[in-house]
C-alpha positions in Angstrom: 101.7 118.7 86.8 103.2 118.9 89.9 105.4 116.1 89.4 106.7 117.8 85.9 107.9 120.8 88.5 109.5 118.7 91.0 111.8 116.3 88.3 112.8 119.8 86.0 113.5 121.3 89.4 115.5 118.2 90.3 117.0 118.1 87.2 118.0 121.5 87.3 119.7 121.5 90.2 121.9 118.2 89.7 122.7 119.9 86.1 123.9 123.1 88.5 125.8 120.9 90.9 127.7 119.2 88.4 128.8 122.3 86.6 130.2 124.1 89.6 131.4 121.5 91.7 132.8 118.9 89.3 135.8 119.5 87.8 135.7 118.5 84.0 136.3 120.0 80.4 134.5 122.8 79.4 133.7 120.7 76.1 132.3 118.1 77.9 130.2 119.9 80.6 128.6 121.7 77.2 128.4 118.0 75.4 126.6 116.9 79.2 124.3 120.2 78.9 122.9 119.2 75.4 122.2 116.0 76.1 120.2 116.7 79.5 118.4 119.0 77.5 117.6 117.3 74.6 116.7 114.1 77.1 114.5 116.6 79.1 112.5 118.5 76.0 111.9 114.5 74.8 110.9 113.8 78.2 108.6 116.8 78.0 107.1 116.4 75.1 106.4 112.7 75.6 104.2 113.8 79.0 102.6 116.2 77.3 101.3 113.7 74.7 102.9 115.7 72.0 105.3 112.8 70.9 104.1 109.7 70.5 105.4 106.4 73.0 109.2 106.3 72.6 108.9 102.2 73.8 109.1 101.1 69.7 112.3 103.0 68.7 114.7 100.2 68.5 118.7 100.9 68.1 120.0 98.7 65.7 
């Protein structure tokens, strides 16, 4: 559980550093938000045992 804390307070805190200190579009900072959160909730939910292993989704 502890380790859960540690890598969404990481997380958290490179998703702040890049917002205020890199200069980039607003579109894409909002495009980079969604798809750190949508990568986190997956992340999340796959811990928790509430998804199943993501190791057999194949792309293409």
């Amino acid at each position: 559980m502890l380790q859960i804390i540690v890598v969404l307070i990481v997380v958290g805190v490179l998703l702040w550093l890049v917002n205020n200190y890199i200069p980039m579009d607003g579109k894409i900072k909002n495009i980079l938000n969604i798809v750190v959160v949508i990568i986190v909730v997956l992340w999340l939910l796959q811990a928790f045992g509430l998804l199943g292993s993501l190791g057999g989704v194949h792309v293409g």
